[in-house]
N, C-alpha and C positions, 0 to 999 in steps of 0.2 A: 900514980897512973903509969903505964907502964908504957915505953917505947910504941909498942905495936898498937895499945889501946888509942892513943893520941894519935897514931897516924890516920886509926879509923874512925876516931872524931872528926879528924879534920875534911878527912875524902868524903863523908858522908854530909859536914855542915858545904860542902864544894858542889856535891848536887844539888840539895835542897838550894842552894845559890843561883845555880843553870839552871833547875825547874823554874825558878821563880822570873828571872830575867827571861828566858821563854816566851814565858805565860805572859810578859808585859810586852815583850817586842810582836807576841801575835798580835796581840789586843793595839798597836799601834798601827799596824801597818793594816789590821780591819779597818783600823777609823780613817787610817789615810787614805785607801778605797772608798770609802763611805763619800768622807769631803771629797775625794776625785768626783765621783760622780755627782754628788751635789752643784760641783761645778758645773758641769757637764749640761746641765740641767737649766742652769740660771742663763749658762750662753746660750741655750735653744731659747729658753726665753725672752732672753734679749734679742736673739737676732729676730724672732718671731717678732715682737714690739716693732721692729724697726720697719721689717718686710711691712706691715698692717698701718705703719704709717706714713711711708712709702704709698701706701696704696689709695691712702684716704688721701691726702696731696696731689693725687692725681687725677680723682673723680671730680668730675664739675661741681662747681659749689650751687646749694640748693637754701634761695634766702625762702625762709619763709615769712 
């Protein structure tokens, strides 16, 4: 194999390398938006729970 041939094995295995690390760091930083908002989500939830029982705490109790 000759000088030149090897060079452009090597540049060509050097992209398929950047395409592929790419295609993982999109795919990472998708799901890390994904889990942000997931978050995002659970603290509405929680703080909803909390406001709702805040709220029931404060209505006169009814024995029946």
């Amino acid at each position: 194999m000759s000088h030149k041939d090897k060079l452009q094995e090597i540049e060509k295995r050097k992209k398929e390398l950047q395409n592929a690390r790419e295609e993982i760091l999109g795919k990472l930083i998708s799901e890390r938006e994904q889990r942000s908002q997931w978050l995002i989500k659970l603290i509405d939830i929680d703080d909803e729970l909390e406001e709702l029982s805040r709220q029931s705490k404060a209505l006169p109790r009814v024995d029946s």
